[in-house]
N, C-alpha and C positions, 0 to 999 in steps of 0.2 A: 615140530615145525615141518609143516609140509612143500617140500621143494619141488619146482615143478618149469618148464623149460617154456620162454616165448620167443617167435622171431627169430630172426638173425643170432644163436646162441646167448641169449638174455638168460638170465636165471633171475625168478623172483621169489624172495618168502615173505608169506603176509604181506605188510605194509611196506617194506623192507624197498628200498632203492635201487630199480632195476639195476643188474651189471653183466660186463662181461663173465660167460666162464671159464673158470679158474680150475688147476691143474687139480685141484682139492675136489672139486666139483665134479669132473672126471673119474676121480679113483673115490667117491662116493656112489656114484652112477654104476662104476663097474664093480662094486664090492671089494676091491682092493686097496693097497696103501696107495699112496703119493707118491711113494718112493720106486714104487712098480711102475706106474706110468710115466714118471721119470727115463725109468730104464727102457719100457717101449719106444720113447720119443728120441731116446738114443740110441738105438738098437742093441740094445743090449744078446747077446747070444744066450744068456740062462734064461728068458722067458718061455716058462712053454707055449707054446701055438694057442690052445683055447685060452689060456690065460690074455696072451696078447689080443687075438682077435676080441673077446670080451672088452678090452680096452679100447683098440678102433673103433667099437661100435659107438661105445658109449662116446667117444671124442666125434663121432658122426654124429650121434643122435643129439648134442650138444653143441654143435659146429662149434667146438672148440680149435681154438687157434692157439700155440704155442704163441707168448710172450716173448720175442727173441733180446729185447734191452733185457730182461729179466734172465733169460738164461745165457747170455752175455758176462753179464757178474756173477753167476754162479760157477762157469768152466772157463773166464777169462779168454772165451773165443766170441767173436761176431759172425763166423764164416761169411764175411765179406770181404771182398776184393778192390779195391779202388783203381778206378783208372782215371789218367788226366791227358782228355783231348787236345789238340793245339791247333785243332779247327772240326767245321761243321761244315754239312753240305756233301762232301764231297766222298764217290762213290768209294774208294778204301776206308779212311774212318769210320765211314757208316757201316761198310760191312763186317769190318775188325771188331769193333764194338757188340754186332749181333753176334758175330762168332765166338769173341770171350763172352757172353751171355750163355749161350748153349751151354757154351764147356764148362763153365762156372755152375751152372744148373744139375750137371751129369754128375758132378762132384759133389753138390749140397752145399755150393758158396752161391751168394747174391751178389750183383753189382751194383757198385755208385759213382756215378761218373760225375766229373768236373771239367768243365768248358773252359779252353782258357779264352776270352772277348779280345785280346790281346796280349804281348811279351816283354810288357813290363815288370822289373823285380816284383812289385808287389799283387800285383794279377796271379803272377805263379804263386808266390808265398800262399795268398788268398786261398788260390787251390786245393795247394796238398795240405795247408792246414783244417781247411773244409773237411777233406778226405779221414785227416787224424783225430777229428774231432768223431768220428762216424765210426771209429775205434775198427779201424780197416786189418785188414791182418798183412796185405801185403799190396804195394801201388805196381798199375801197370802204365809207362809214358806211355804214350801215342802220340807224337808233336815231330813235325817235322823239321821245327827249326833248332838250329845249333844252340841259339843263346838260350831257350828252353833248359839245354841239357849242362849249359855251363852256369844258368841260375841254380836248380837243384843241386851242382857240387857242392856249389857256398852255405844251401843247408841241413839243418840237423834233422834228415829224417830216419825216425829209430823202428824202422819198420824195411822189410824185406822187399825192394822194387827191382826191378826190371825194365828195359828200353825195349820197346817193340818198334819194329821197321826204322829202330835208328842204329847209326852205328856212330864208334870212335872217340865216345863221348864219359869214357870213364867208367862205364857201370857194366853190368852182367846184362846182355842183351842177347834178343833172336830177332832173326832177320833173312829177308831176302838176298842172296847172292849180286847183291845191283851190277859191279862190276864184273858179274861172270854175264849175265842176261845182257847189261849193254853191247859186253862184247861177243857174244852169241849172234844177237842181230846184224851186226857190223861183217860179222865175218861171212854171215850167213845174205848180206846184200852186197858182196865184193863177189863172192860165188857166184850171184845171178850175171855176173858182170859187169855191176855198176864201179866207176871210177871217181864220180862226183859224189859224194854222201853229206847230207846235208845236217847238222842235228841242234835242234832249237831246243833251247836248254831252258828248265825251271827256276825260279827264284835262287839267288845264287846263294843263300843263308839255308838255304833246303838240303838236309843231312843229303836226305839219296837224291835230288839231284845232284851234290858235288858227285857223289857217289859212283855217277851214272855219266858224267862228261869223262871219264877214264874208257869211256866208250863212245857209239855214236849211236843215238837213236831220239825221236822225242820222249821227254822224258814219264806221259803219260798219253792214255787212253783221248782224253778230254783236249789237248792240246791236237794229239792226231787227227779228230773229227775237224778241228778248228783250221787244220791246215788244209784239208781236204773241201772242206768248205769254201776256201779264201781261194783254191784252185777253182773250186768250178763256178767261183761267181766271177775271175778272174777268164773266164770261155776256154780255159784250157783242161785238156782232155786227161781225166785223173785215173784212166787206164793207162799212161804215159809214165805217171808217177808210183812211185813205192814208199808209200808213209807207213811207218810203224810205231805204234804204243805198247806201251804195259800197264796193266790192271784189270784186263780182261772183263772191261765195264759193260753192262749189256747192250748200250747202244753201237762200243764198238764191235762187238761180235756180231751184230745184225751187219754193221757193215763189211765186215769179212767178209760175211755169208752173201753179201750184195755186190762184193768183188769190187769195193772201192780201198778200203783200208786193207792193206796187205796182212799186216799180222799184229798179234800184241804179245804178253807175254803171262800167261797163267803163273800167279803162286797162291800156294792153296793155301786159306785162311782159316781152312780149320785143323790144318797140320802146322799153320803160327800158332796159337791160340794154343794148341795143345802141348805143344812144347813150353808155350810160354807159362802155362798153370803149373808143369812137373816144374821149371826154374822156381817158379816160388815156394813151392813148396819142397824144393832143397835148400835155400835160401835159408829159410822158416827153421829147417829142423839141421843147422848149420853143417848140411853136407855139400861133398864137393859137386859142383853145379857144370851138367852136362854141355860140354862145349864141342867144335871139331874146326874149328879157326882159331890159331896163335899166334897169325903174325899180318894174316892183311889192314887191321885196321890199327894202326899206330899213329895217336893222337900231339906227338912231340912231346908227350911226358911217359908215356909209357904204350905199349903194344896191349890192346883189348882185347880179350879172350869172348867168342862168339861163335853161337850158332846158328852157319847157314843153312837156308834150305832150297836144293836147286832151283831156277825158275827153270819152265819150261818154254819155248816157241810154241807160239799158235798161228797155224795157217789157216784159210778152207779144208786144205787137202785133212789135218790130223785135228780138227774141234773135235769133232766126234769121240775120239779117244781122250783128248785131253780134257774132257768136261764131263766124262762118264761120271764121275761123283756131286757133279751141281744139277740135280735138275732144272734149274730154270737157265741155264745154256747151252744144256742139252737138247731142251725142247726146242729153244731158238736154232741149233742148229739142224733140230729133226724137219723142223718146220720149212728150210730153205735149201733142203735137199730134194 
């Protein structure tokens, strides 16, 4: 029977029923067993080089695609990572998500993300049961509200998660330093010599905003454009004023740069992300889970063990150095000098 390759990696013989190919197909193609290209598609380290490359060819010349539900049941892994949003839209979740994406990628995990539409019990249950079904190896929160993180205690998930950007909430989390950055700011607009400090605070169910009224500042980017706004359509002079945010969202760094919003406060999302991949995967292979906070976040039942990571201050004067690793704030700030 003569086999022979159509298309998008079709395989047909005779009359036979076009199909996908198949890992068999492959180690036909490359004169090898199955169990060789197995070992390619794993990396295995005994393949020798032409043996291997013989095998990528033939997986090119076949555009073959590993089967991952299939090699799932075979090694009991998915390398998938689940994560569950607790909103949409707005410029941190969105960037969090593409950053676990990257890092997930670096490593040879994929992502599945779950939306929560709303915080009611069965919205989340919905979720992470979504996620379990998807046979995740490990969940990452994203949600900024508390009851989020007090539904997930009440259930059984038998899989290795993490809180990202939340805190106090009973679980192994990483996070920004909220209360070190709120008070960085505060301290840092008492110095310019202001006596009045004004600080308009987030939804009061919002982990880091509670997080963040232990300091004075607004509690984001989006809000600080908004005040800045409400100033000058109000005819008052917003060189007068000093608003500051955090999240280092692009529109407020243009207005840095335009010397309307004073400052915000950079934390680098892919020094979250990467920390938050190595927590799961100590998690996973039940080792002790890198922390360097034991005592600020204490929930009334117990002190949560957490890893911060400084934020930094962003003015005019220091974008340049603090966004040397993003280029797309980099350029906005190349652009407005």
């Amino acid at each position: 029977m003569n086999v022979h390759i159509e298309g998008e990696g079709r395989v047909t013989a005779g009359e036979e029923r076009t199909r996908t190919a198949s890992i068999r197909d492959v180690a036909r193609a490359a004169d090898v067993s199955y169990q060789t290209v197995s070992r390619v598609l794993n990396g295995h380290p005994s393949i020798r080089p032409a043996t291997k490359q013989r095998v990528l060819d033939a997986m090119a010349e076949l555009r073959y695609r590993p089967n991952q539900a299939a090699r799932a049941l075979v090694t009991s892994r998915s390398r998938t990572l689940g994560v569950v949003l607790g909103s949409r839209g707005e410029y941190g979740p969105t960037s969090s998500l593409a950053a676990l994406e990257d890092a997930a990628r670096e490593r040879g995990y994929w992502v599945n993300s779950a939306y929560l539409s709303d915080t009611r019990p069965e919205t989340i249950r919905a979720a992470v049961e979504h996620l379990r079904r998807q046979s995740v190896e490990g969940i990452i929160v994203h949600a900024p509200q508390v009851r989020v993180f007090d539904m997930l205690a009440e259930l059984d998930v038998d899989v290795a998660y993490v809180g990202l950007h939340s805190a106090e909430r009973g679980i192994a989390e990483i996070a920004d330093d909220q209360v070190h950055g709120a008070r960085m700011v505060t301290e840092h607009l008492i110095s310019l010599g202001h006596v009045e400090i004004l600080h308009v605070a987030g939804p009061q169910d919002w982990i880091e905003a509670e997080s963040r009224m232990r300091g004075v500042l607004s509690p984001n980017d989006t809000l600080a454009r908004a005040i800045i706004t409400s100033v000058k359509q109000a005819g008052k002079d917003i060189s007068t004023f000093t608003v500051t945010g955090q999240d280092s969202e692009v529109e407020s760094v243009k207005s840095i740069m335009a010397g309307e919003q004073y400052s915000t406060i950079n934390k680098d999302t892919s020094l979250l992300v990467e920390q938050t991949i190595k927590m799961i995967g100590q998690l996973q292979m039940g080792e002790e889970v890198d922390v360097n906070d034991t005592e600020q976040y204490d929930n009334g039942v117990k002190v949560v063990p957490a890893y911060l990571l400084p934020p930094v201050i962003v003015t005019k004067e220091n974008a340049a150095e603090a966004y040397a690793n993003n280029p797309t704030l980099l350029d906005i700030v190349e652009a407005a000098q």
